[in-house]
LOMIMAR-67874 format. One line per 2 residues: for each residue x, y, z of C-alpha. Coordinates in pm, 1 decimal, decimal comma, always signed. Layout:
X:Y:Z  ...
//
This chain:
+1939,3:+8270,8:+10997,6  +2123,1:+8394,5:+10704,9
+2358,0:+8703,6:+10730,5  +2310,2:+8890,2:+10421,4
+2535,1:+9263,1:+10390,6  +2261,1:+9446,9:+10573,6
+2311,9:+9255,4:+10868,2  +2708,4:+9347,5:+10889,2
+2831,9:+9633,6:+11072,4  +2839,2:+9953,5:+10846,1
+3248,1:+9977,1:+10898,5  +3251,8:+9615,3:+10709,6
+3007,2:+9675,0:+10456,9  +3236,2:+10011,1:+10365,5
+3554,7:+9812,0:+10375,2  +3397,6:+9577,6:+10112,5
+3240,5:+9806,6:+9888,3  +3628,3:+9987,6:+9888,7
+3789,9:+9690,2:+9808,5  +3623,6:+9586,9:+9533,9
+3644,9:+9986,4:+9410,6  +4020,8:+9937,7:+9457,9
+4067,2:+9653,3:+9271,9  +3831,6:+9770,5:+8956,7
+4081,9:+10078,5:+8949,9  +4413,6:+9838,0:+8966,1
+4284,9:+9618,9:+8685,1  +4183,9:+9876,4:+8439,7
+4496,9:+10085,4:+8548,8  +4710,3:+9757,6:+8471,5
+4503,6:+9727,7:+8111,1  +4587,4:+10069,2:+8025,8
+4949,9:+10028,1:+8090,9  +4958,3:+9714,4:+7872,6
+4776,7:+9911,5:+7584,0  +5031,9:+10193,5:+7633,0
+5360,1:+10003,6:+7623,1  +5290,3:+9761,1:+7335,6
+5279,8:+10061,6:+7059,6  +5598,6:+10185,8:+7164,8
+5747,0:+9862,0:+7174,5  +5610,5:+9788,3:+6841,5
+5772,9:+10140,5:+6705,3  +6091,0:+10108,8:+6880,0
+6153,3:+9792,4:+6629,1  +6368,4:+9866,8:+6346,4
+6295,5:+10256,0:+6385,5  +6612,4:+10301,0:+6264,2
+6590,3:+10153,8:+5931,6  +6357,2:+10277,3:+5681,5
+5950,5:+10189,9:+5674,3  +5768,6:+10187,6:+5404,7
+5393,2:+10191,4:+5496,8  +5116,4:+9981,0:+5316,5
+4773,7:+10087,0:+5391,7  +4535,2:+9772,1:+5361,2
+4160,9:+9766,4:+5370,9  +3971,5:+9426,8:+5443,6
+3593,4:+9404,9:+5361,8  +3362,1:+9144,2:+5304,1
+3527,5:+8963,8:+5099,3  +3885,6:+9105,6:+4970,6
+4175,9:+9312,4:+5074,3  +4261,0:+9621,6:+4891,8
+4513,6:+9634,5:+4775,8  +4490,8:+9249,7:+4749,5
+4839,9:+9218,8:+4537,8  +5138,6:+9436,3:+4634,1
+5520,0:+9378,0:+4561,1  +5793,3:+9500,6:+4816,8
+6233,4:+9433,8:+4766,5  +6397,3:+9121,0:+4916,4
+6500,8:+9284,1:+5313,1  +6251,5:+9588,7:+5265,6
+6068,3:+9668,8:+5599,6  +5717,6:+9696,8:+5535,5
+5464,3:+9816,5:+5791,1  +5105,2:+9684,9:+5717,8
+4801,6:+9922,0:+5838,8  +4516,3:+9726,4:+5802,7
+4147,1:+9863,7:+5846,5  +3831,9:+9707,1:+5806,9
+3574,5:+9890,8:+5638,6  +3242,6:+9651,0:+5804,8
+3287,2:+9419,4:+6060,0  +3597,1:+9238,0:+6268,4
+3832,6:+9047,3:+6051,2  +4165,9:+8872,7:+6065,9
+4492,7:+8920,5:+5871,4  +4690,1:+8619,4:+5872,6
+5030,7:+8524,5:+5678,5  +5132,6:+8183,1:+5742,3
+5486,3:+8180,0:+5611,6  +5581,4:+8493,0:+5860,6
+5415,4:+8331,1:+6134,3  +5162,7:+8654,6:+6130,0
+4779,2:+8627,3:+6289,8  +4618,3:+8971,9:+6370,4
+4273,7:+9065,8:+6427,1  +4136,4:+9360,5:+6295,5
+3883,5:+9591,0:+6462,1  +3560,8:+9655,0:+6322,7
+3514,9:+10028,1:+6121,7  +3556,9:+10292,2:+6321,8
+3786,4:+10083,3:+6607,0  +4093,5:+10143,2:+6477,0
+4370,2:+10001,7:+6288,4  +4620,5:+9633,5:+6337,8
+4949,3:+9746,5:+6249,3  +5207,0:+9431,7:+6134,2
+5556,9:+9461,7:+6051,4  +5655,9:+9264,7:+5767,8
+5989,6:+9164,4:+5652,5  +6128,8:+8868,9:+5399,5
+6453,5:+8823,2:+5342,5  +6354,4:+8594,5:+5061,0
+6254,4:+8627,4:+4673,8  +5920,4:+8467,2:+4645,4
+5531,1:+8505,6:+4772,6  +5388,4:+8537,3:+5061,5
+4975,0:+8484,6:+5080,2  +4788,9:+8644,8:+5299,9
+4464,0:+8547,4:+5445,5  +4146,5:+8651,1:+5710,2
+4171,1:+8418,5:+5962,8  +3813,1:+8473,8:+6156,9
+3553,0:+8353,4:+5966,6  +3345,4:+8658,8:+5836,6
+3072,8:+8542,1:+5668,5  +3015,0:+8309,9:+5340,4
+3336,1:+8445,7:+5156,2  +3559,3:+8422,8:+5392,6
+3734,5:+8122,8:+5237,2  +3801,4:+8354,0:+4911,5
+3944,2:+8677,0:+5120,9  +4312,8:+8649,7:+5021,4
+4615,2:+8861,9:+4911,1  +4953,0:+8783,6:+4771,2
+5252,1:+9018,5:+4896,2  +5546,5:+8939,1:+4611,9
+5912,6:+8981,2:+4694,0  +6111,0:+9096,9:+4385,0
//
């Protein structure tokens, strides 16, 4: 014979079915506290000093602006949205890989800073369909 949950006692079955409704409320509760405290941690960085903020759009296939200058040891604070589906935003030299969220999800934020003349090329780095290789953007420091 095979027990199944109809054949426990009702005061078992109950204790399961509140466990598992226990730990579906500790999980998400423990998501949302991770999805809280990252922002603020991200803002608390360098709030002091001065932001300037770079709105970026990614669609298939380009950034706009795809070419933007910023001063050697200016903070910049990339707020990239995608205006069709998922992409990524990826600058190699910075050690930067983001996703963004599809339209209507949302925005990645990145904090950018180079201490260095020079360019830095940005990149999508999740394969979005047949021009993905070409999606690319220079950020010059000058």
């Amino acid at each position: 014979m095979v027990l199944t949950r109809t054949h426990l006692p009702n005061y078992v079955q109950h204790m399961i079915v509140r466990s598992r409704w226990i730990g579906t409320v500790l999980i998400l509760f423990s998501v949302a506290m991770v999805g809280v405290a990252r922002p603020a941690l991200a803002e608390r960085v360098g709030e002091d000093a001065e932001v300037r903020v770079v709105n970026v759009l990614a669609e298939r296939f380009f950034f706009i602006p795809s070419r933007f200058r910023v001063k050697p040891g200016e903070l910049v604070e990339l707020r990239i949205r995608s205006a069709d589906t998922n992409h990524g935003f990826r600058i190699r030299k910075a050690g930067i890989n983001v996703v963004i969220p599809k339209r209507g999800r949302g925005a990645a934020r990145v904090r950018f800073q180079a201490d260095d003349k020079g360019t830095y090329v940005f990149e999508c780095s999740k394969a979005c369909g047949a021009g993905h290789n070409m999606m690319r953007g220079t950020i010059i420091v000058k």
